[in-house]
Phi, psi and omega in degrees: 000125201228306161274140180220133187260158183209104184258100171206148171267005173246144215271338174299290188310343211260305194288321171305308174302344197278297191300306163311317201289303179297330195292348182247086149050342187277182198244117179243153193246180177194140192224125147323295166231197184304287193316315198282356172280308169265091014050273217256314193298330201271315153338302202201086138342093202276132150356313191219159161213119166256135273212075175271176198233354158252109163210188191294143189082213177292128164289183167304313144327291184314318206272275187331293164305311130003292176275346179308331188291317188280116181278038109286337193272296245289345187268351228237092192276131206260127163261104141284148187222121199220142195275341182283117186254022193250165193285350183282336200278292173352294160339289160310299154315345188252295160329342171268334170139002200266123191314306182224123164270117179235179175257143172287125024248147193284120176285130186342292178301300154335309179305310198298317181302302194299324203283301191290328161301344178283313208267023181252000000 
């Protein structure tokens, strides 16, 4: 697993995970909100997508299901990583079709572990 889409409308989260990401070899793309995510997803098929969930438009929620839904997308596994910490929003997120759920801020390390169970 080598792209990784990174969907966040904040440009500090984008650049952090973005920062986590390159230094451990992957190629990362980057989208402000939904639409311009699927967009991107439908262009250059990213490996991964992590997924944040309040942003301007369609939420993160919103976006996760669409591709989950969609049999060109559905195979294209979803992170969310949110600022939303209560366990029904986890929940939620996982019901939309999202692999994994982390809370902000995403520890490096973890993300990177959950990142190596996928690509296994």
């Amino acid at each position: 697993m080598q792209k990784i889409l990174i969907v966040d409308d904040s440009p500090t989260e984008r650049y952090y995970l973005t920062d986590i990401l390159v230094r451990n070899g992957f190629t990362v793309t980057t989208a402000e909100n939904g639409e311009e995510a699927l967009a991107k997803i439908r262009a250059d098929r990213p490996q991964l997508i992590l997924m944040d969930v309040v942003m301007p438009g369609a939420n993160g929620f919103q976006i996760t299901r669409s591709i989950s839904r969609d049999p060109e997308l559905s195979s294209v596994p979803i992170i969310i990583c949110s600022s939303k910490n209560q366990e029904t929003d986890r929940i939620w997120g996982m019901r939309q079709g999202a692999k994994d759920y982390f809370v902000k801020p995403v520890d490096g390390p973890a993300l990177l572990a959950r990142i190596a169970t996928l690509d296994a």
